[in-house]
DRENTIVO-354790 format. One line per field, with one value per residue: x, y, z of N, C-alpha, C in turn; residue number from 1; residue in three letters. Coordinates in Angstrom, 2 decimals. Example, Ala and Ser with C-alpha at 12.3 -4.5 7.8 and 13.67 -1.06 7.14 Angstrom:
nX: [13.19,12.85]
nY: [-5.69,-2.25]
nZ: [7.80,7.08]
caX: [12.30,13.67]
caY: [-4.50,-1.06]
caZ: [7.80,7.14]
cX: [13.20,12.90]
cY: [-3.30,0.03]
cZ: [7.80,7.87]
pos: [1,2]
code: [ALA,SER]
END
This chain:
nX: [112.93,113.37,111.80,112.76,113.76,115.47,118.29,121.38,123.46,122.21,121.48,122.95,122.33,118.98,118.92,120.10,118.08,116.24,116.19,116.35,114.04,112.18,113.39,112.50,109.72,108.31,109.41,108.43,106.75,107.76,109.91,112.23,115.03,115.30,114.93,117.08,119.14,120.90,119.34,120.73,122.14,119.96,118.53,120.43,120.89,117.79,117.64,119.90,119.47,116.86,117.73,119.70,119.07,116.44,113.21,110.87,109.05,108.74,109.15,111.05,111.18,112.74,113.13,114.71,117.09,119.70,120.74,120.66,119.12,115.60,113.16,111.55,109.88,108.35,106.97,105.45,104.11,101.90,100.90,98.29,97.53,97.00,99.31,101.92,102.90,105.27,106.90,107.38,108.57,109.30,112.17,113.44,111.89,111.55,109.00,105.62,106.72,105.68,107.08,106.37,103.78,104.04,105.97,104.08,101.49,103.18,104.15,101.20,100.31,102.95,102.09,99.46,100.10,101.65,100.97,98.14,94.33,94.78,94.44,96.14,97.98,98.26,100.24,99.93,101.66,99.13,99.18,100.40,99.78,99.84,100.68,98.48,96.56,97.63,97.59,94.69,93.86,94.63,93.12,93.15,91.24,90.71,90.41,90.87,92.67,94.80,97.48,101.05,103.42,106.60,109.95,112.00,111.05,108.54,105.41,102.95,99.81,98.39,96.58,95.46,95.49,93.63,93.85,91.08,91.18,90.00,90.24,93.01,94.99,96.28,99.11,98.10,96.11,95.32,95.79,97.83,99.97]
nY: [88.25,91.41,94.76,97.84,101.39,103.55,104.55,106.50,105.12,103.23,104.43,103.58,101.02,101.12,102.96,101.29,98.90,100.23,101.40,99.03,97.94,99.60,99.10,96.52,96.38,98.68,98.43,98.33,99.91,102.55,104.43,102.81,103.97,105.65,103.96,102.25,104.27,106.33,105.30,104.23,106.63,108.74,107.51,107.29,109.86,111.23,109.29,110.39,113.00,112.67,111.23,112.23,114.97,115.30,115.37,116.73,115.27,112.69,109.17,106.63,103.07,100.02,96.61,94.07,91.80,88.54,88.83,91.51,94.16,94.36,95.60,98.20,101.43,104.77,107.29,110.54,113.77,115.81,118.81,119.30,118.08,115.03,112.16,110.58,108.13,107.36,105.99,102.35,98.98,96.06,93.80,92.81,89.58,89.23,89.66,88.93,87.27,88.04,90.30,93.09,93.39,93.02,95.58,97.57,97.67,98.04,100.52,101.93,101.93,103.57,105.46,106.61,106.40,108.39,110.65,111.07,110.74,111.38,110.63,108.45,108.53,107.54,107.35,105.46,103.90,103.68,101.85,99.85,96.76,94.96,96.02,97.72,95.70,94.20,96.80,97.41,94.91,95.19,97.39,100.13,102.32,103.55,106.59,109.00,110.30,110.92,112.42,111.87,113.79,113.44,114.78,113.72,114.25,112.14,111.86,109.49,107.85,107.96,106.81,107.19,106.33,105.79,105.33,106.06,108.00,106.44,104.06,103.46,101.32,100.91,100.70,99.01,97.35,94.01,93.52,94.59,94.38]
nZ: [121.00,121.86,122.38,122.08,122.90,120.19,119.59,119.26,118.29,116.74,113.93,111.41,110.76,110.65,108.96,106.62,106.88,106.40,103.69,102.18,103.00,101.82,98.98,98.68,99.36,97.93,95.48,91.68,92.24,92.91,91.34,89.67,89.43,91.26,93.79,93.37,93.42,95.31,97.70,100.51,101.30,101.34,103.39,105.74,105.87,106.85,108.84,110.61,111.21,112.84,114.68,115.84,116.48,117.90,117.27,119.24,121.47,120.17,119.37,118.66,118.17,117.59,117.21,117.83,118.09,118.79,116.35,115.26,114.74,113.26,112.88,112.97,114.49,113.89,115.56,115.70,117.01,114.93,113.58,113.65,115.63,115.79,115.99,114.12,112.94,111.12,110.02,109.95,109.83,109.14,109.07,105.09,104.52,106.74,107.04,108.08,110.37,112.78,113.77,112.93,114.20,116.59,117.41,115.96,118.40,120.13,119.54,119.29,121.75,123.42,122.37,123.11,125.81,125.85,124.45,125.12,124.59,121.45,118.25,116.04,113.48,109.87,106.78,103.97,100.70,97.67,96.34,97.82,98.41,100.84,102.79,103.35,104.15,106.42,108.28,108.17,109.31,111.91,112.88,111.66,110.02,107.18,106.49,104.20,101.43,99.27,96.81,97.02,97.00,96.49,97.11,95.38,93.36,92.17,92.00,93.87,94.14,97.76,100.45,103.59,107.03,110.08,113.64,115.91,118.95,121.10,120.17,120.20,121.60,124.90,127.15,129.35,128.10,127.39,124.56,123.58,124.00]
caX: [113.01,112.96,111.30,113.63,113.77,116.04,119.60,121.94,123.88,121.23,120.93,123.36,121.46,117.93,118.50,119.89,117.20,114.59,116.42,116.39,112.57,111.71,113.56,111.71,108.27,108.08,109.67,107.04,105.84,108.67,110.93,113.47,116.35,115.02,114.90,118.65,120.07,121.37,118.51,120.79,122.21,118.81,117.51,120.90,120.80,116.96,117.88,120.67,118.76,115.85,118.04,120.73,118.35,115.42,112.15,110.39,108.16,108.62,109.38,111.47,111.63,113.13,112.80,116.20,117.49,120.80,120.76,120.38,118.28,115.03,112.36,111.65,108.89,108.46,106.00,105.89,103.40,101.89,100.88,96.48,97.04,97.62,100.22,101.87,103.37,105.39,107.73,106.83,109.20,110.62,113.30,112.91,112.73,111.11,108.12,104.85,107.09,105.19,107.84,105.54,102.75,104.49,106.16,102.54,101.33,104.49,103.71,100.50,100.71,103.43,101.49,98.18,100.83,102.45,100.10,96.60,93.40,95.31,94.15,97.16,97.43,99.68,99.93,100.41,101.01,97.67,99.86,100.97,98.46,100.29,100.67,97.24,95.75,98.30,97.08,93.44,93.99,95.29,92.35,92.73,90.54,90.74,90.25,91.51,93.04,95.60,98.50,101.87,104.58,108.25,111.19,112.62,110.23,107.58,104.35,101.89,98.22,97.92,95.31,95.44,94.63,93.55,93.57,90.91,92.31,89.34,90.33,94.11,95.12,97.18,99.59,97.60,94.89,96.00,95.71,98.53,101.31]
caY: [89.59,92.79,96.52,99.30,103.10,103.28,105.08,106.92,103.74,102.51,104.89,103.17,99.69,101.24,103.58,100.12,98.16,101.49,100.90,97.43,97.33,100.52,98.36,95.23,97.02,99.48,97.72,98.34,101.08,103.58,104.54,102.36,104.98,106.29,102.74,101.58,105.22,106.50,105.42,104.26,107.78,109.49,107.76,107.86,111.71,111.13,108.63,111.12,113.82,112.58,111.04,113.13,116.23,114.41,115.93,116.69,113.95,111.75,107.82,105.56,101.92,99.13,95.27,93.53,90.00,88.53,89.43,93.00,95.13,93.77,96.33,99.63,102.28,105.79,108.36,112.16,114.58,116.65,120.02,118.86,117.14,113.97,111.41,110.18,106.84,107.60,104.40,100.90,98.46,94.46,93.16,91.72,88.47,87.98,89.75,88.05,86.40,89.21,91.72,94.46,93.41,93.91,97.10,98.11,97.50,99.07,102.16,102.41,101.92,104.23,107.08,106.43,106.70,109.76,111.56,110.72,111.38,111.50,109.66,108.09,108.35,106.84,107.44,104.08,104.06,102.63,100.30,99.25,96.08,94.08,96.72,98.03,94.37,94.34,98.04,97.53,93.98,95.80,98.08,101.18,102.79,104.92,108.08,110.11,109.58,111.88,112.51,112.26,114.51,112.96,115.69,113.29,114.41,111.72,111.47,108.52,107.79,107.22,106.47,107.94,105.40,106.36,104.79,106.83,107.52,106.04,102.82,103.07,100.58,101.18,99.54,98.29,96.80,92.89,93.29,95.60,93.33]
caZ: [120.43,122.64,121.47,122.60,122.26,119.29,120.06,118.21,117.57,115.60,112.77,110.56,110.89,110.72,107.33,105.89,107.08,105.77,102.22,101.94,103.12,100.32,97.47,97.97,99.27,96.84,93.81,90.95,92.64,93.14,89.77,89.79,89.34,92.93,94.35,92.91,93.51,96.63,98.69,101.74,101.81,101.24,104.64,106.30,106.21,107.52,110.23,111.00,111.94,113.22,116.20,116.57,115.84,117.76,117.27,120.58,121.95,118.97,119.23,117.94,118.76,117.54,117.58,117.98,118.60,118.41,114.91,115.40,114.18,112.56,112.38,113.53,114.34,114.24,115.64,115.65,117.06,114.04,114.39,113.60,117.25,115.90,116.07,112.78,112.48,110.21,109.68,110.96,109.15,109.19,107.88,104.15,104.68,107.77,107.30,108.46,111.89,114.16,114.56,112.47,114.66,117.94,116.74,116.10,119.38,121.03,119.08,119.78,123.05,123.30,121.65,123.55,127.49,125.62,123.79,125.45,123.67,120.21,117.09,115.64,111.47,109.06,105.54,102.97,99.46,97.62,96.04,98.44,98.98,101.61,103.99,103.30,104.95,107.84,108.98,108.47,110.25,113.05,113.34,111.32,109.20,105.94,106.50,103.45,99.97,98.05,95.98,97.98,96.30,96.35,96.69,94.39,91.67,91.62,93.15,93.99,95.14,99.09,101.90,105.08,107.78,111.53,114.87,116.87,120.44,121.83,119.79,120.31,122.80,126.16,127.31,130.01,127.17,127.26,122.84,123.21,124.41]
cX: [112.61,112.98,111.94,113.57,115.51,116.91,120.62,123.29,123.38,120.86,121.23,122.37,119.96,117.83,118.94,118.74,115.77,115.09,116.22,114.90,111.54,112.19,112.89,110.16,107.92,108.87,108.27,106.32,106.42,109.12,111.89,114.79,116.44,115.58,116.70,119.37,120.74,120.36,119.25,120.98,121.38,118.69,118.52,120.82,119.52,117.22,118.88,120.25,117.90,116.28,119.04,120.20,116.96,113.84,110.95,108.85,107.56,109.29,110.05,112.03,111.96,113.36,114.30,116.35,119.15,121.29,121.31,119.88,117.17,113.38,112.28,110.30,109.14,107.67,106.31,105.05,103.16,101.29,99.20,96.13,97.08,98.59,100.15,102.69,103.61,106.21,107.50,107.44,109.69,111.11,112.38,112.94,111.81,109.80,106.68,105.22,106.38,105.97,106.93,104.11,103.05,105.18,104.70,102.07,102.11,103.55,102.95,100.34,101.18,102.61,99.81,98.75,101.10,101.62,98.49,95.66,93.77,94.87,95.71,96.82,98.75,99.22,100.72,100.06,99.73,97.92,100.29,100.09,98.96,100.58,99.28,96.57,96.30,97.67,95.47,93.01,94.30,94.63,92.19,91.88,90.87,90.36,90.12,92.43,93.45,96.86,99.99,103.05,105.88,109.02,112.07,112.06,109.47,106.33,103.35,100.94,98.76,97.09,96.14,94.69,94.68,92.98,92.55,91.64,91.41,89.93,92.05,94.36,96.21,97.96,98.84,96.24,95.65,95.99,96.89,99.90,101.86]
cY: [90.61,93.75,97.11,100.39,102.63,104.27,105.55,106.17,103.00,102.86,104.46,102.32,100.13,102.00,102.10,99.46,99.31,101.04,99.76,97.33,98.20,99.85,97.16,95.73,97.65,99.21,97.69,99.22,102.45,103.48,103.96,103.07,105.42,104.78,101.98,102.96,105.36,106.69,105.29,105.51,108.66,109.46,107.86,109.15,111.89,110.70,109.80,112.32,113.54,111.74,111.89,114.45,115.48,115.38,115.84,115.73,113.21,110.76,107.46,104.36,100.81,97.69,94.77,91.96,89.98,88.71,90.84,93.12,94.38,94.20,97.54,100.73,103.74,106.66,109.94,112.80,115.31,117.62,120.28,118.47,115.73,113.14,110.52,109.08,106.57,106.45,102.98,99.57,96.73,94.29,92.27,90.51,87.93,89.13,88.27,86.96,87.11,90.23,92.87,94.31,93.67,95.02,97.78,98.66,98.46,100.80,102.75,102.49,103.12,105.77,107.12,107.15,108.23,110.95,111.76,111.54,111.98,110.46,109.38,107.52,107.96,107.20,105.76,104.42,103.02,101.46,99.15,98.06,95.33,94.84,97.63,97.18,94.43,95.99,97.48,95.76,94.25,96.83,99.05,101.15,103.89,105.97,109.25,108.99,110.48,111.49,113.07,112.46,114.65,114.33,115.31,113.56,113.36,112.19,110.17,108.47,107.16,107.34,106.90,107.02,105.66,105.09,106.12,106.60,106.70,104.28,101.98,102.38,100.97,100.38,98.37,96.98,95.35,92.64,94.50,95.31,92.41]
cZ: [121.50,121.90,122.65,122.49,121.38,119.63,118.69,117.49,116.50,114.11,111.52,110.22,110.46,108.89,106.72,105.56,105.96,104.42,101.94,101.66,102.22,98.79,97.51,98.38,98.03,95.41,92.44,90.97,92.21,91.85,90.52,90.12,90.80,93.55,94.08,92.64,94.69,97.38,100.21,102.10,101.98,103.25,105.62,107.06,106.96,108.64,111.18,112.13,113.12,114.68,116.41,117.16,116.44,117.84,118.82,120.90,120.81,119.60,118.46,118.65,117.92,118.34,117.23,118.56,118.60,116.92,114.88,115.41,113.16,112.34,113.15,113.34,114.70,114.11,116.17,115.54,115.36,114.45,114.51,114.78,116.93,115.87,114.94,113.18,110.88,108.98,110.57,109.56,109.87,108.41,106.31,104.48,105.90,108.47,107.69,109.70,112.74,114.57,113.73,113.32,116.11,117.71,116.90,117.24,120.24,120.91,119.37,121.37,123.71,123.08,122.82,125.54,126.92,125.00,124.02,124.58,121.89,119.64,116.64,114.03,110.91,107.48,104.83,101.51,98.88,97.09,96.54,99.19,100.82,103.21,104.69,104.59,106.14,108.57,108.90,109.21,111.64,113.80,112.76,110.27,108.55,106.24,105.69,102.02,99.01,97.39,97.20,97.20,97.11,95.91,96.05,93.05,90.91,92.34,93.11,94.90,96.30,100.17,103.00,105.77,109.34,112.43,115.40,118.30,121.03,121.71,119.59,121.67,124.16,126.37,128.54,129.17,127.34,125.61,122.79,123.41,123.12]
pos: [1,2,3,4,5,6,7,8,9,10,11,12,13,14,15,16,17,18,19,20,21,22,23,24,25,26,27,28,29,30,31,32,33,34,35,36,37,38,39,40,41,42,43,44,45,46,47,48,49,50,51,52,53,54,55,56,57,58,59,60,61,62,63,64,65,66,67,68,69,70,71,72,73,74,75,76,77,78,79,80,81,82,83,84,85,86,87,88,89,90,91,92,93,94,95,96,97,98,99,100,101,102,103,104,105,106,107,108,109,110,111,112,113,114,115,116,117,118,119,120,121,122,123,124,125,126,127,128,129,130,131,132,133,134,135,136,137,138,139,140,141,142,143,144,145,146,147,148,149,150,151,152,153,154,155,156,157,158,159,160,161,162,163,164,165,166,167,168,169,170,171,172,173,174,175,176,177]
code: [UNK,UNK,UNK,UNK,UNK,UNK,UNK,UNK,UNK,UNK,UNK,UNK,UNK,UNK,UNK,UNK,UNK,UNK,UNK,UNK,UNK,UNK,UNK,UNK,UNK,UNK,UNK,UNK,UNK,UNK,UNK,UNK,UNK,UNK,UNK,UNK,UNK,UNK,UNK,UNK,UNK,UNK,UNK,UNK,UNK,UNK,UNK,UNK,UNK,UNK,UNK,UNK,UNK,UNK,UNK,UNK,UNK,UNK,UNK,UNK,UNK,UNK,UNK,UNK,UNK,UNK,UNK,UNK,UNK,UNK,UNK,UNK,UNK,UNK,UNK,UNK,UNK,UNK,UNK,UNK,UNK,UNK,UNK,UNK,UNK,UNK,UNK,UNK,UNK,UNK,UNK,UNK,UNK,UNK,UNK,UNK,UNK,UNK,UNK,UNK,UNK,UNK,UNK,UNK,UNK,UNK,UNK,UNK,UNK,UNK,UNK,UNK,UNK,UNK,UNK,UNK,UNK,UNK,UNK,UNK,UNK,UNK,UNK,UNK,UNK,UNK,UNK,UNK,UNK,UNK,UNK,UNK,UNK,UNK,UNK,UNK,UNK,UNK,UNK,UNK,UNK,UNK,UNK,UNK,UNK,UNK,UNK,UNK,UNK,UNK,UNK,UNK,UNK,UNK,UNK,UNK,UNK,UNK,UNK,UNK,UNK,UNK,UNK,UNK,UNK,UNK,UNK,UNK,UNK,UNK,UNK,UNK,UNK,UNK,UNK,UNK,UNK]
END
């Protein structure tokens, strides 16, 4: 498996992959109607932008094999000074092989060469247990804890979880490979 900067080839493959990994993540969580509506086109139109239209010293990398496409990360200055990690995804299916844990790594990495002295934050829903353990296995810490309001017209409880920069790794760190 090789991590890449993610290309504007990729956007088809990656909003799939983002739908796919929001209907079986968030199943239970999300309203159904959202989840079995037009989610690919939702993140299409996201993916769309967000490379064609790329937001200035934002990330996106992707993990690939002869397969394709099989997870994907994405970070993006915010305007507090920190760095959001905002998507960090594997394929259904073949979570728990290590591609969300090298992704990780990448990312931080990535954000630590590019953004020095930045904390790096992520938001997770609270439901979300399984991704909860993988982030705070990985080092972050809670931070925060609100209500995250859907332009689809729901909202649900989520944690705010931070890398300090001190504690984000480099790529030179040998835990960062």
């Amino acid at each position: 498996m090789q991590i890449r900067t993610g290309v504007r080839g990729d956007v088809e493959q990656i909003a799939a992959l983002h739908a796919e990994s929001w209907r079986t993540a968030y199943a239970g969580i999300m309203p159904d109607d959202f989840l079995n509506g037009p989610l690919f086109e939702d993140r299409l139109a996201l993916w769309h932008g967000r490379v064609v239209e790329p937001q200035p010293a934002a990330g996106l990398f992707v993990a690939v094999d002869g397969s394709g496409i099989n997870g994907f990360a994405y970070l993006a200055p915010r305007p507090d000074g920190r760095v959001l990690l905002d998507n960090l995804h594997a394929r259904p299916g073949r979570t728990g092989s290590g591609i969300g844990g090298r992704l990780l790594r990448h990312a931080l990495a990535w954000a630590a060469a590019a953004h020095p002295g930045r904390d790096v934050c992520l938001e997770v829903l609270r439901a979300n247990t399984r991704a909860i353990a993988f982030y705070e296995r990985h080092g972050a810490v809670r931070t925060d804890e609100r209500v995250c309001l859907f332009e689809q017209g729901f909202e649900l409880p989520e944690f705010e979880y931070t890398w300090t920069a001190a504690s984000v790794p480099t790529a030179s760190d040998p835990s960062a490979q």
